[in-house]
N, C-alpha and C positions, 0 to 999 in steps of 0.2 A: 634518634627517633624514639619507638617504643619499645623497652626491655621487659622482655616477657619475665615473668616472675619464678611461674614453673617452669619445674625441670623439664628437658626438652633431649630425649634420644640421641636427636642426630643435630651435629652441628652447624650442619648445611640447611636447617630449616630453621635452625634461628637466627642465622644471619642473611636469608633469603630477602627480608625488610632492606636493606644495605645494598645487595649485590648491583654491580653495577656495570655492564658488558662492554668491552674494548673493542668488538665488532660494529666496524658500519656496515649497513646493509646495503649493499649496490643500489645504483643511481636508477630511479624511473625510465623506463624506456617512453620517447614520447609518441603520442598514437601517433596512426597514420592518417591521411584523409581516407581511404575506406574505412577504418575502424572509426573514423569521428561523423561521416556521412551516415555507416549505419548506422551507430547507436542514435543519432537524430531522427535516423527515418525512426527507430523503432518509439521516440520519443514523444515524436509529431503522432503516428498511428496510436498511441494508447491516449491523449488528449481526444485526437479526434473522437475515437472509443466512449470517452467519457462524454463529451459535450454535444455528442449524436445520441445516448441514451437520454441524456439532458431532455434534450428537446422530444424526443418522441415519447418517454414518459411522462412528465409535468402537462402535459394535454391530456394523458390520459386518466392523471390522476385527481383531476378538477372536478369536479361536480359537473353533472349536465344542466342547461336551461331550459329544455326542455321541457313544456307542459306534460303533466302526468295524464294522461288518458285513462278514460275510465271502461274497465274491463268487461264487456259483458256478456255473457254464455250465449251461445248459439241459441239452446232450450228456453231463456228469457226472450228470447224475440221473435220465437216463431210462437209466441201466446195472440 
């Protein structure tokens, strides 16, 4: 691969690029169905989360159509 050029201390960091581990790492344990029902529930409840904000903001973030009325002091209409 890549030979480093400078000199290098320790020998075990410059052949660190190389190393390669004769350890397998133990086999997956497969879930359970409680561990696969909840992480579903908790999967289905953060969508919900989302697509419930969805809706209740995007209404509120529209414009009104409402006609603008026009304001006028108490003291203007009792002339």
């Amino acid at each position: 691969m890549f030979r480093r050029r400078e000199p290098v201390p320790f020998a075990f960091v410059a052949e660190a690029d190389r190393f390669r581990s004769n350890v397998t790492p133990p086999p997956r344990e497969s879930l359970s169905k409680t561990q696969i029902a909840a992480r579903s529930l908790v999967g289905l409840t953060v969508v919900a989360g989302l697509v419930g904000s969805l809706l209740f903001g995007i209404p509120a973030l529209q414009p009104s159509h409402a006609p603008a009325k026009s304001q006028q002091s108490e003291a203007s209409e009792g002339r």
